[in-house]
C-alpha positions in Angstrom: 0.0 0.0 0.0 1.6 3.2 -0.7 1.7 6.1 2.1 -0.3 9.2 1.5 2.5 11.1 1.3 3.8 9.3 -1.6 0.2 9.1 -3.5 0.8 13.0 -3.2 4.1 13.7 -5.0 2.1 10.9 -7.7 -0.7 13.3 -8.2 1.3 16.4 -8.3 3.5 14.9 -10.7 0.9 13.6 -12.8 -0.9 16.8 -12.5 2.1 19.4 -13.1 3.4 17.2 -16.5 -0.4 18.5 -17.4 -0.2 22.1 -16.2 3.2 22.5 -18.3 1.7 21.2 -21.2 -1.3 23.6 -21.0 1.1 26.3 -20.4 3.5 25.2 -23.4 0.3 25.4 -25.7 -1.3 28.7 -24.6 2.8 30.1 -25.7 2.7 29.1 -29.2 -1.5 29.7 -29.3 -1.0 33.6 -28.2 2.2 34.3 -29.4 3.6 35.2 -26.3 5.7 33.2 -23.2 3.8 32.7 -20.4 5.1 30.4 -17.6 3.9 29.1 -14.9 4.7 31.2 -11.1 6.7 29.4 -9.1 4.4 30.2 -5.9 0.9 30.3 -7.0 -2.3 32.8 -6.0 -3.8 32.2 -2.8 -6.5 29.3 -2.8 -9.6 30.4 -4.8 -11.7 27.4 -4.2 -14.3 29.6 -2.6 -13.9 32.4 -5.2 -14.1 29.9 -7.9 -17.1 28.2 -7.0 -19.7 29.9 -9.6 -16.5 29.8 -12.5 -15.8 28.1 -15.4 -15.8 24.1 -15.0 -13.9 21.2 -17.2 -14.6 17.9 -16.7 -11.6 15.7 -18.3 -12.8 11.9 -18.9 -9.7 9.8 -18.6 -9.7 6.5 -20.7 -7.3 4.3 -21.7 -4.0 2.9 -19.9 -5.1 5.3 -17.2 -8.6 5.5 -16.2 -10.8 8.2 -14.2 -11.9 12.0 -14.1 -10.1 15.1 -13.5 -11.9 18.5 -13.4 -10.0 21.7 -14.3 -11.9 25.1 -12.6 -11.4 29.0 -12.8 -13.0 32.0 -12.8 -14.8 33.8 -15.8 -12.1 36.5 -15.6 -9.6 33.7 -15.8 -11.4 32.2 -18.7 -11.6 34.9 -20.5 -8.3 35.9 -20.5 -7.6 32.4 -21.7 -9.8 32.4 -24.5 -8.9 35.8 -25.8 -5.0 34.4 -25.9 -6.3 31.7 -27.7 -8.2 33.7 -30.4 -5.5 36.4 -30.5 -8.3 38.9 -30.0 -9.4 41.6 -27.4 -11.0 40.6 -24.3 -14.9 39.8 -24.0 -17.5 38.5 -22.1 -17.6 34.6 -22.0 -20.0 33.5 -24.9 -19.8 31.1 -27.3 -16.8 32.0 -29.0 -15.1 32.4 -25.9 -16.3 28.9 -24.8 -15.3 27.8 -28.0 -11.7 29.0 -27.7 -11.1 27.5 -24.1 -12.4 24.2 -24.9 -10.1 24.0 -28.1 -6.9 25.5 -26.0 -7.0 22.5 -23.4 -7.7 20.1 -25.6 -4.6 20.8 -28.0 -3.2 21.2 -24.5 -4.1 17.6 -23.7 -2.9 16.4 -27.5 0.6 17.7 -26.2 -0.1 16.1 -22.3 -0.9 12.6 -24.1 2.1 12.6 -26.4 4.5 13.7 -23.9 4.0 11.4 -21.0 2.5 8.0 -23.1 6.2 6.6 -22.3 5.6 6.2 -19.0 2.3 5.8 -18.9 1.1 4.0 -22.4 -1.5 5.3 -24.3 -4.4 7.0 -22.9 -7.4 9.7 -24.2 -9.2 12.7 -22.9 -12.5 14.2 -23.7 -13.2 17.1 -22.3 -16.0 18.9 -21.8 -18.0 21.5 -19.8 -19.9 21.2 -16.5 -22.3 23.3 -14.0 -21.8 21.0 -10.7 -18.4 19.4 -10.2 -19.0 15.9 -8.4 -18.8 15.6 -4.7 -16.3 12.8 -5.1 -13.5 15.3 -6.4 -11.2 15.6 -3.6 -7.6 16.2 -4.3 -6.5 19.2 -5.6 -4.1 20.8 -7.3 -3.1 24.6 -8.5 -1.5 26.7 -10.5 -0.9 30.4 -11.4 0.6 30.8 -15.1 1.5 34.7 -15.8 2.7 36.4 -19.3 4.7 39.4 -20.0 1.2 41.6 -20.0 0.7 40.9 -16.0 -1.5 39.2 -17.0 -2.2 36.4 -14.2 -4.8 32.8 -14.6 -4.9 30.4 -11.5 -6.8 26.9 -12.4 -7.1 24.4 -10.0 -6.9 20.5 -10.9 -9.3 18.3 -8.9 -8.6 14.6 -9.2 -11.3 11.9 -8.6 -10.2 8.9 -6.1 -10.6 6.4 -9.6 -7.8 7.9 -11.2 -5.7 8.5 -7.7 -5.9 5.0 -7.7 -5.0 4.2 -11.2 -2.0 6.3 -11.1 -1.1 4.7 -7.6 -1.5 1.0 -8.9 0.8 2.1 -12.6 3.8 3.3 -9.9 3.3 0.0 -8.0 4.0 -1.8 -11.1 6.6 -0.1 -11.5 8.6 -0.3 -8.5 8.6 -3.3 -6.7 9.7 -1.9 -3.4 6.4 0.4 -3.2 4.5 -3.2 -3.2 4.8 -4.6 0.4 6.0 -1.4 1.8 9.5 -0.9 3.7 8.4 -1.7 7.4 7.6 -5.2 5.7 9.9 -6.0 2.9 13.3 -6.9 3.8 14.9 -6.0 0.5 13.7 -2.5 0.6 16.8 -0.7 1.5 18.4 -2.5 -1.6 18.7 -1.0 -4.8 16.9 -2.3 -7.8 18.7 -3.1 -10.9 17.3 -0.3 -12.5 18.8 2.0 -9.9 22.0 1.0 -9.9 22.3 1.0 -13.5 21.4 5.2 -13.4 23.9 5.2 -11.1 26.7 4.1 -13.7 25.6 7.2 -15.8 25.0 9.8 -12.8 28.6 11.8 -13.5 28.1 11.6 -16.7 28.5 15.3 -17.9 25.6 16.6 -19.9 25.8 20.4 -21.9 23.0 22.9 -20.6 22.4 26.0 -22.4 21.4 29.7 -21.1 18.7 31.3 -23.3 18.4 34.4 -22.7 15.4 34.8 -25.4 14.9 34.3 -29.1 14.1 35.5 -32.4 12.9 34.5 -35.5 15.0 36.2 -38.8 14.1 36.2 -42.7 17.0 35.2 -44.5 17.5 38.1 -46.1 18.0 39.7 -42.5 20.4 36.9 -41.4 22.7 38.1 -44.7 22.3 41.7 -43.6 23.8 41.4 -40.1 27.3 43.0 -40.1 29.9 43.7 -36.9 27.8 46.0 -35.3 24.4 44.9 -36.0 21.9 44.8 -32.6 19.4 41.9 -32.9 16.3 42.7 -30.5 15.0 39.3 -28.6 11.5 38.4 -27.4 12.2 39.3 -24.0 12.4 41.7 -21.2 15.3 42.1 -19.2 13.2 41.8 -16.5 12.3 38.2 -17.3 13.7 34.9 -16.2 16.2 33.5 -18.6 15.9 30.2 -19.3 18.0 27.0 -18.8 17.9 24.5 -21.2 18.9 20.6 -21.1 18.8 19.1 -25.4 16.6 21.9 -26.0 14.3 21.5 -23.3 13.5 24.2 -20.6 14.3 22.4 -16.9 14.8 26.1 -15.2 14.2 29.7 -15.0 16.1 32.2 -12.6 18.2 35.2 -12.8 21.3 36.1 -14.6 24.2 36.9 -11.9 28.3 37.5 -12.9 30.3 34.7 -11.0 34.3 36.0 -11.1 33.7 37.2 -14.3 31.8 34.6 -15.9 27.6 34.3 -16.5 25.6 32.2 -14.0 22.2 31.3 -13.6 20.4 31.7 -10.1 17.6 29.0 -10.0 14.4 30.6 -9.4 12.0 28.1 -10.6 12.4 24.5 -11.7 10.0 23.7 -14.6 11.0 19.3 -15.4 12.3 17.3 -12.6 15.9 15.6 -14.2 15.9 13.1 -11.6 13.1 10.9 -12.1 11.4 9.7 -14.9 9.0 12.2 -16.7 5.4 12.7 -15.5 2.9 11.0 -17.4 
């Protein structure tokens, strides 16, 4: 039986591989980075109660409902990111836009994590009363260079708590009979000693400290001299990058004469397997 406190970090991975995904998406949809804060709005279960409600059927390798809420503000926002367009009130276009946004967010969720955790769908779709038997919970505040600010909160049903409790059973035999009870459990598996073989191996990480896209004929103008404007502030977190993949954000600091990175937020875990 796993411990609760373990069935947590399960959810929240689970969970946060879905939140990044989300996040990813609304980027290229709007144009514009957004990332997720690395501490999150206070709780708005209360104020979200009359919001905007997602119901996420889980089927497949994985099995069980998840239910995605926010407010109207929130949603809005979202939607007019989505549709490149002003702000408006939440009709059908609006609804439209949302519901279109998380699923291509959940096309990029399923692809990334079906490694781990086989191949699974979502269908999503909109709700007026959540079911009582949503219990754990999960949050998230993602921000973009406009200040603008959308916390959703992830609500995971007891079905799929299980499911994704019974897939990391499988998976590690130690989490089976439990340490208190298994002789063998302060001996590493096979699979863990073999990551251990590779742990100092060194691997080349990359400072980003933004981007832009160039025509050709631009790229053959640029002479000594030449100043190439990025995408973002100097305000903003740069970003470290592991084989082209952002695994943390922080601030740019001068270490005896050389650039560092001060860690402020750490968006993929490089220790464990990814979230799926």
């Amino acid at each position: 039986m796993i411990m609760d406190e373990t069935a947590e970090r399960i959810r929240e991975s689970f969970s946060g591989a879905f939140f990044s995904a989300l996040v990813e998406t609304l980027s290229e949809a709007s144009g514009s980075p957004w990332r997720i804060a690395a501490v999150p709005d206070a709780d708005l279960s209360l104020d979200l109660s009359e919001g905007v409600q997602v119901k996420l059927r889980v089927d497949g390798s994985l099995r069980g409902d998840l239910l995605l809420k926010l407010g109207h503000v929130e949603a809005c926002v979202l939607a007019s990111k989505f549709l490149r367009q002003p702000a408006a009130d939440f009709g059908t276009e609006q609804s439209d836009a949302m519901l279109g946004l998380i699923n291509a967010g959940i096309g990029r969720f399923c692809s990334s994590v079906a490694q781990e955790y086989g191949t699974f769908t979502i269908e999503a779709t909109y709700v007026s009363q959540a079911d009582p038997e949503f219990a754990s919970v999960s949050q998230i505040t993602a921000t973009d260079n406009e200040s603008n600010r959308v916390s959703i909160l992830m609500y995971m049903n007891p079905v799929l708590g299980e499911a994704l409790s019974l897939h990391f059973q499988a998976g590690n035999p130690v989490a089976k009979t439990g340490t208190s009870m298994n002789p063998e459990a302060g001996r590493k598996t096979p699979a863990q000693g073999n990551l251990n073989l590779v742990m100092d191996v060194e691997l080349n990480v990359t400072l980003r400290f933004g981007q832009r896209q160039l025509t050709l004929r631009e790229v053959l103008e640029l002479t000594s001299g030449s100043v190439v404007e990025l995408d973002r502030q100097v305000d903003e977190p740069v970003e470290l990058l592991l084989e082209g993949k952002v695994i943390a954000r922080g601030e740019a600091v001068v270490i005896d004469g050389n650039y560092g990175l001060r860690v402020t937020e750490v968006t993929q875990r490089t220790s464990s397997p990814a979230p799926c």
